[in-house]
TORKOL-4160 file (C-alpha; in steps of 0.2 Angstrom, whole numbers, padded with zeros to 4 digits, m for minus):
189
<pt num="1" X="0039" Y="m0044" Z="0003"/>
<pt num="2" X="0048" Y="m0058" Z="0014"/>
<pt num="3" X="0063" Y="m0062" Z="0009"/>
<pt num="4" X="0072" Y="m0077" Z="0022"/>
<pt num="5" X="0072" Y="m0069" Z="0039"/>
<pt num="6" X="0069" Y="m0051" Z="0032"/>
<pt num="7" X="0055" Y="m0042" Z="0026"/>
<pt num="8" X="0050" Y="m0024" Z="0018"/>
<pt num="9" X="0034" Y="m0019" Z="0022"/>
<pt num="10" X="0023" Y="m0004" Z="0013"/>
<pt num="11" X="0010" Y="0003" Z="0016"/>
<pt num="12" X="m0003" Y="0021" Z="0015"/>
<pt num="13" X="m0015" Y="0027" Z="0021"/>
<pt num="14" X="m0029" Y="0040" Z="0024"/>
<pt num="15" X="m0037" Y="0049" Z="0039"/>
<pt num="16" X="m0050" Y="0064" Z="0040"/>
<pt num="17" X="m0051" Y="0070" Z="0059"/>
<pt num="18" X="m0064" Y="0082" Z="0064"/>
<pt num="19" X="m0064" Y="0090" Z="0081"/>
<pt num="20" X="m0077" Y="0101" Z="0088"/>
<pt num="21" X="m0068" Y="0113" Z="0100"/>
<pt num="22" X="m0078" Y="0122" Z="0113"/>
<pt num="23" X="m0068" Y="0137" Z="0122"/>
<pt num="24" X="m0071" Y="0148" Z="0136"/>
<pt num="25" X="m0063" Y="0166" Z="0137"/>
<pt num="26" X="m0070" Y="0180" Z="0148"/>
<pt num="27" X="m0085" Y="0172" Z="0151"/>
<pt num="28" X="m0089" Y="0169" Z="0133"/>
<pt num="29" X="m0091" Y="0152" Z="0121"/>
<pt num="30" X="m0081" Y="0151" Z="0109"/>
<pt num="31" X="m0087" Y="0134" Z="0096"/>
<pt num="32" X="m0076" Y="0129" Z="0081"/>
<pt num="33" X="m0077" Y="0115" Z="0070"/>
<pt num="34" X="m0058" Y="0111" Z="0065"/>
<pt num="35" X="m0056" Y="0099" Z="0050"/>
<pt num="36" X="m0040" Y="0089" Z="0046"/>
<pt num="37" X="m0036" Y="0077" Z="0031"/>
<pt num="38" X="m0020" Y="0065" Z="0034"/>
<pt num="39" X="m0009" Y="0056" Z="0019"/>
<pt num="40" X="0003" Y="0044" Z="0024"/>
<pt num="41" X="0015" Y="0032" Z="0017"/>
<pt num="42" X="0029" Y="0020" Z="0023"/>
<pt num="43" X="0042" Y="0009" Z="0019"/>
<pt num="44" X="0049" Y="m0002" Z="0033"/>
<pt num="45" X="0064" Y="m0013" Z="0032"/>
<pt num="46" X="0066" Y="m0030" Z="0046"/>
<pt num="47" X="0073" Y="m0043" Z="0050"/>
<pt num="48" X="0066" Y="m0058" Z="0059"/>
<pt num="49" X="0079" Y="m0067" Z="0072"/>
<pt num="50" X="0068" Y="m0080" Z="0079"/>
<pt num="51" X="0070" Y="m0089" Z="0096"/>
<pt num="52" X="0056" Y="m0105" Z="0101"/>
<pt num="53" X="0039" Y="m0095" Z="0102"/>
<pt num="54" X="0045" Y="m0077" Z="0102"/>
<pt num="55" X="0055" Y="m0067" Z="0087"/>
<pt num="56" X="0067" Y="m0051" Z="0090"/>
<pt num="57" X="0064" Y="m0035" Z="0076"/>
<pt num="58" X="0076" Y="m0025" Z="0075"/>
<pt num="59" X="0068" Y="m0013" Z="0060"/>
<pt num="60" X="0073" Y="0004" Z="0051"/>
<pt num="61" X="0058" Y="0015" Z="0044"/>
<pt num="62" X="0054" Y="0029" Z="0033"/>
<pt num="63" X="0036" Y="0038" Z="0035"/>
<pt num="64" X="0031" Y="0051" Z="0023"/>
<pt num="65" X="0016" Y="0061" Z="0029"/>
<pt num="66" X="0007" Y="0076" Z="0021"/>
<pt num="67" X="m0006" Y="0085" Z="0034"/>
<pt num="68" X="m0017" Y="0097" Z="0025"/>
<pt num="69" X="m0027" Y="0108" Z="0037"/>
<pt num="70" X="m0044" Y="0117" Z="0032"/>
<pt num="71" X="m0048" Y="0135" Z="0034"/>
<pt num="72" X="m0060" Y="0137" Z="0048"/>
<pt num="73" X="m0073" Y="0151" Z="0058"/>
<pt num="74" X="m0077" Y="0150" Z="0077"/>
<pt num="75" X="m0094" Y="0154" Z="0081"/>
<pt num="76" X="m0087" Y="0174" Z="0084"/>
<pt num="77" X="m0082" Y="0174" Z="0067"/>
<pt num="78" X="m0065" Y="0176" Z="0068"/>
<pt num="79" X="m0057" Y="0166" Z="0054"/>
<pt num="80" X="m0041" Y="0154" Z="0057"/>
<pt num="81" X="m0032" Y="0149" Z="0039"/>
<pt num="82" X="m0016" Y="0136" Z="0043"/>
<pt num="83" X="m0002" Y="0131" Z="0032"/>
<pt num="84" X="m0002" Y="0111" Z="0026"/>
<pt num="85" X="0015" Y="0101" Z="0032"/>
<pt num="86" X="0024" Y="0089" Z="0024"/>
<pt num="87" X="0033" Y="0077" Z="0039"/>
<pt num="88" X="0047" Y="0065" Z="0035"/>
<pt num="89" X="0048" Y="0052" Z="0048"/>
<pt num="90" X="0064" Y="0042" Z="0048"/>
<pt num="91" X="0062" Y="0028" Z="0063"/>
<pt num="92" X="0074" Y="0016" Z="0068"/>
<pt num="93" X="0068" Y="0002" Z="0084"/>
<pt num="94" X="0068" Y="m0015" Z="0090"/>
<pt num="95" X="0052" Y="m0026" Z="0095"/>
<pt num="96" X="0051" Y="m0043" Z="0104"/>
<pt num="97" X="0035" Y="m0052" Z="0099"/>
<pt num="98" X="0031" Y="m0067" Z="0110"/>
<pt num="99" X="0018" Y="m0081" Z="0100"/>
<pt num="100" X="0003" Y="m0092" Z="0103"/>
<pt num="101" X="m0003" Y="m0101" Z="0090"/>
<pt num="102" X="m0021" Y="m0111" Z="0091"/>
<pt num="103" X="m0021" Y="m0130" Z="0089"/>
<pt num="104" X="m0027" Y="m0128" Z="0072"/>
<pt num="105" X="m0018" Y="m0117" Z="0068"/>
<pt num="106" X="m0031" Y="m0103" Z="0063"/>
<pt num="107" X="m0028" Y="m0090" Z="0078"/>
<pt num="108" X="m0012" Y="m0082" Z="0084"/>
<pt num="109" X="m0011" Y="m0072" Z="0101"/>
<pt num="110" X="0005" Y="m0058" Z="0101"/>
<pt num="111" X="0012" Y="m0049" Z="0115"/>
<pt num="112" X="0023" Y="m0035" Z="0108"/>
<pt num="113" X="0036" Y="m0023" Z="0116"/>
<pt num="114" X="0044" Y="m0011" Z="0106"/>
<pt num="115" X="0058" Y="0003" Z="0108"/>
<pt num="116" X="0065" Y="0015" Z="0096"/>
<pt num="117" X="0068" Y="0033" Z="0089"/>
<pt num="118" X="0059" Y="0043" Z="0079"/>
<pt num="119" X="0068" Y="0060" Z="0070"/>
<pt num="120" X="0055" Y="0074" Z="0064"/>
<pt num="121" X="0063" Y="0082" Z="0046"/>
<pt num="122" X="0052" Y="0093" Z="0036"/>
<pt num="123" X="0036" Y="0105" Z="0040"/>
<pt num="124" X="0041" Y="0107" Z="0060"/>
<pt num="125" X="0034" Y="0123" Z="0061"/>
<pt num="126" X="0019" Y="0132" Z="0056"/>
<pt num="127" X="0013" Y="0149" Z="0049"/>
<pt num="128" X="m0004" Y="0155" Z="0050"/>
<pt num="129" X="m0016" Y="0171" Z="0050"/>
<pt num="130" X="m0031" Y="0175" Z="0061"/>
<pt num="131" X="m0042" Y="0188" Z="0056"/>
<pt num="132" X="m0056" Y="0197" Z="0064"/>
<pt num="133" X="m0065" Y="0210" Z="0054"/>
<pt num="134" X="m0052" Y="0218" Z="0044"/>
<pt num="135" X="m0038" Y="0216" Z="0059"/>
<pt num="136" X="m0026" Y="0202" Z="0055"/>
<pt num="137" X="m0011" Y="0192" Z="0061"/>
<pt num="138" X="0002" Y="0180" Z="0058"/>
<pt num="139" X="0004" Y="0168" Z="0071"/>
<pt num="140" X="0020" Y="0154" Z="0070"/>
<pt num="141" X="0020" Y="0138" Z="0081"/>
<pt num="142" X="0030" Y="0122" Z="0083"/>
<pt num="143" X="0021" Y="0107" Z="0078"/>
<pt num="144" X="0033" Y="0092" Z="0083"/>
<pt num="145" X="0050" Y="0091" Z="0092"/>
<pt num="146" X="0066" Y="0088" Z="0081"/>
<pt num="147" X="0064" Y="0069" Z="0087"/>
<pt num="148" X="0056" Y="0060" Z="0099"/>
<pt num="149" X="0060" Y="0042" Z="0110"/>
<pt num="150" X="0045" Y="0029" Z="0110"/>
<pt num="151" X="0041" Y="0013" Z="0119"/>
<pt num="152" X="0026" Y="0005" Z="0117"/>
<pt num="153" X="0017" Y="m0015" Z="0122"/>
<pt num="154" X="0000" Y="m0023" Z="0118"/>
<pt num="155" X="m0009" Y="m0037" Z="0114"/>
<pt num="156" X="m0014" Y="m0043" Z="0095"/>
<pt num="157" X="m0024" Y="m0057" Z="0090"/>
<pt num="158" X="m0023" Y="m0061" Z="0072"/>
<pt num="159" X="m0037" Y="m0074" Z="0063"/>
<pt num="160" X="m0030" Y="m0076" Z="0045"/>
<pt num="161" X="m0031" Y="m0060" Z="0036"/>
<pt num="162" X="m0038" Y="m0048" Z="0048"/>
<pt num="163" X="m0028" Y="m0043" Z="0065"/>
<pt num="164" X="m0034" Y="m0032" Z="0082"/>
<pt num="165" X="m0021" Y="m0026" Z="0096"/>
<pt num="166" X="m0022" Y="m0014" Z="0110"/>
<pt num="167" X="m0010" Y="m0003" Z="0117"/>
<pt num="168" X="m0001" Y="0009" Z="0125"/>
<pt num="169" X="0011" Y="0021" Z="0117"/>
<pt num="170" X="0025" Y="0032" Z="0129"/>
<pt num="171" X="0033" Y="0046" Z="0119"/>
<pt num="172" X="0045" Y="0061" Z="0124"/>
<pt num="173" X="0055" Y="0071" Z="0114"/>
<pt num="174" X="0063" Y="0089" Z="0120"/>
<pt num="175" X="0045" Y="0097" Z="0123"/>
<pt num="176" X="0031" Y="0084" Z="0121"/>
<pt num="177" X="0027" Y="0070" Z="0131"/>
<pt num="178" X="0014" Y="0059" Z="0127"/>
<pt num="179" X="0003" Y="0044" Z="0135"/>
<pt num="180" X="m0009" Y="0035" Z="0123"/>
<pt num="181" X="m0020" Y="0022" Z="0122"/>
<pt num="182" X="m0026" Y="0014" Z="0107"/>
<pt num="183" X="m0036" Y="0001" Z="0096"/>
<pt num="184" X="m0027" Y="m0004" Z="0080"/>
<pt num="185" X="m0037" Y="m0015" Z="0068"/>
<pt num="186" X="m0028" Y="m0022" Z="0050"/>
<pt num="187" X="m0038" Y="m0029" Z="0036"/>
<pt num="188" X="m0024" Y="m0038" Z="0025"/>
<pt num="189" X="m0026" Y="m0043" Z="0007"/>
């Protein structure tokens, strides 16, 4: 909703993940097929200070996600059953995006840098059991840091309602550090 030189933005989305994880232990192949449904859903509040060809961002954000994990048997039979986590991801940046517009006006090329903070409230930790047989355990482990710094740049090309970018995404928070490459592609309606 664009409202002068500021704009709220919502939106939400789905992801299934599915990861086939081969381990070696002892000499042995352990094969499990690990499955992971994502929910998200956002609210982001910007505003546009605009400069020639290029616009400042400074933005505020809040991510709701919910991640349910399935139930799943390695290829010994041991049986892993995980918790579902509900993550609330308050997020507060700035991003410089520098503009080309095509002649006619149809195509625009961005370069985008961004900075920011993300804090981790909610579902941080995890509870399990693993069960072989009739022995079982509980098993606890962190899933993300109380907050994390992030900085990221790429390219997006936008042709009227549908836009493509590639970047590359730095994160550290207390115990993670993360590189990543990625492929974003928007259909807008």
């Amino acid at each position: 909703v664009p409202n002068g030189n500021t704009n709220i933005l919502f939106d939400m989305g789905y992801n299934h993940g599915t990861a086939d994880v081969r381990q070696y232990n002892n000499g042995q192949e352990f094969v499990s097929d690990i499955k992971t449904d994502n929910y998200t859903a956002g609210l982001r509040l910007e505003a546009n200070l605009e400069r020639q060809k290029s616009r400042l961002v400074p933005f505020a954000e809040f991510r709701y996600m919910k991640v349910k994990n399935h139930d799943y048997k390695n290829s010994h039979g041991t049986k892993f059953a995980t918790e579902n986590q509900s993550l609330y991801l308050p997020k507060v940046g700035l991003a410089w995006i520098g503009e080309f517009t095509s002649p006619d006006s149809v195509n625009t090329w961005r370069t985008v840098v961004e900075a920011g903070y993300i804090w981790n409230l909610g579902d941080r930790q995890a509870e399990g059991t693993v069960a072989m047989g009739a022995n079982v355990a509980d098993i606890g482990y962190d899933i993300v840091d109380s907050g994390s710094y992030y900085a990221k740049a790429g390219l997006e090309f936008v042709n009227q309602n549908f836009k493509a970018g590639l970047f590359y995404r730095y994160l550290k928070g207390s115990k993670v550090r993360n590189n990543k490459w990625y492929v974003n592609l928007d259909w807008m309606y």
